[in-house]
N, C-alpha and C positions, 0 to 999 in steps of 0.2 A: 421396532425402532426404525426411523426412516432417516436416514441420511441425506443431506441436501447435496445438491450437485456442486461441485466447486471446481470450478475448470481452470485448475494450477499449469497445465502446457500450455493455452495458449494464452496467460499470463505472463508464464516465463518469456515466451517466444514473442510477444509484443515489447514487453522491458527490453530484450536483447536485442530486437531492431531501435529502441529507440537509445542506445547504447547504457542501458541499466542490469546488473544482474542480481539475480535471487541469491542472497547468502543464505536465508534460513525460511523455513516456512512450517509455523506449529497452528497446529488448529485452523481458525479462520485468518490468522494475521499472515502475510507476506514481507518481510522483512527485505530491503533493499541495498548493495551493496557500501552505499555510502552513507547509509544511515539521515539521508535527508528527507525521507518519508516512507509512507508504509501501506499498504494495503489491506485493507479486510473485506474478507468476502459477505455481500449481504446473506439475506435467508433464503432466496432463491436465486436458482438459475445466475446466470453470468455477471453477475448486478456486484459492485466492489464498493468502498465509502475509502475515500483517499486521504490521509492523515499527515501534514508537513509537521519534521524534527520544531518546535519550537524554537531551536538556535538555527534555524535554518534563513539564509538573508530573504528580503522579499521578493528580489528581483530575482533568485533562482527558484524562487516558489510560484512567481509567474510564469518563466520556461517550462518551467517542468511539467503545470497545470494546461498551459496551451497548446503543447507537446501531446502530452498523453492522454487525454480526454478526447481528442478529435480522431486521433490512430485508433484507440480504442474503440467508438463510435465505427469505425469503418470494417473492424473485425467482429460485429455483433456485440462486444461489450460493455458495459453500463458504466462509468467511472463517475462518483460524486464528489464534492470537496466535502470534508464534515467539519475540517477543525487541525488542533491540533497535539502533540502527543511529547512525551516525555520518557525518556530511559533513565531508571535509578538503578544501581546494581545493590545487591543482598549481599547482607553478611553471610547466607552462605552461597553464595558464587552465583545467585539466580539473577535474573533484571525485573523488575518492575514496571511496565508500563503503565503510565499516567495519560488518559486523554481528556482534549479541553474544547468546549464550543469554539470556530472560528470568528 
C-alpha cells in the first residue's frame, strides 16, 4: 500500500501566518476555521486544489485567493482554485460535502 505524502504542518503553519486556522483535517480535506474554504490535498507531493464555501462573498474569495496562492508558491507549495463546495449536515450528525466546477 503506498501512501501519498501530505504535508499537513507546513499547511497548518502557512494558514496561521496568513491568519487562518485548521479546525479539522480528515483524509485529504483540510477544513478551515471559518468555513470559507477548504483544502484538499492532490495525489502527490505538496500540490493542494482549493475549494471557496459557495456562500462565501466574491470579494473575500479574491483576498483570500491572492493571499494564499502566492505565500504558498513561496513555501514550495502548489495551491490551485478548483471550484466550489457545499456543507449539508446528516440525519445522523455527519456533514456532507458537495463540490462544484468554478
Amino acid at each position: 500500500m503506498n501512501i501519498p505524502f501530505r504535508p499537513l504542518g507546513p499547511v497548518m503553519q502557512l494558514l496561521l501566518e496568513l491568519g487562518h486556522e485548521v479546525t479539522y483535517a480528515y483524509d485529504d480535506l483540510v477544513f478551515i476555521n471559518n468555513n470559507e474554504f477548504l483544502l484538499q490535498f492532490g495525489s502527490t507531493g505538496p500540490s493542494l486544489n482549493l475549494f471557496f464555501n459557495h456562500e462565501c462573498p466574491k470579494q473575500t474569495i479574491e483576498h483570500i485567493e491572492q493571499s494564499i496562492i502566492p505565500a504558498a508558491d513561496r513555501k514550495g507549495i502548489s495551491i490551485t482554485r478548483k471550484g466550489a463546495y457545499k456543507l449539508t449536515g446528516q440525519d445522523d450528525e455527519t456533514m456532507q460535502v458537495e463540490f462544484f466546477d468554478h
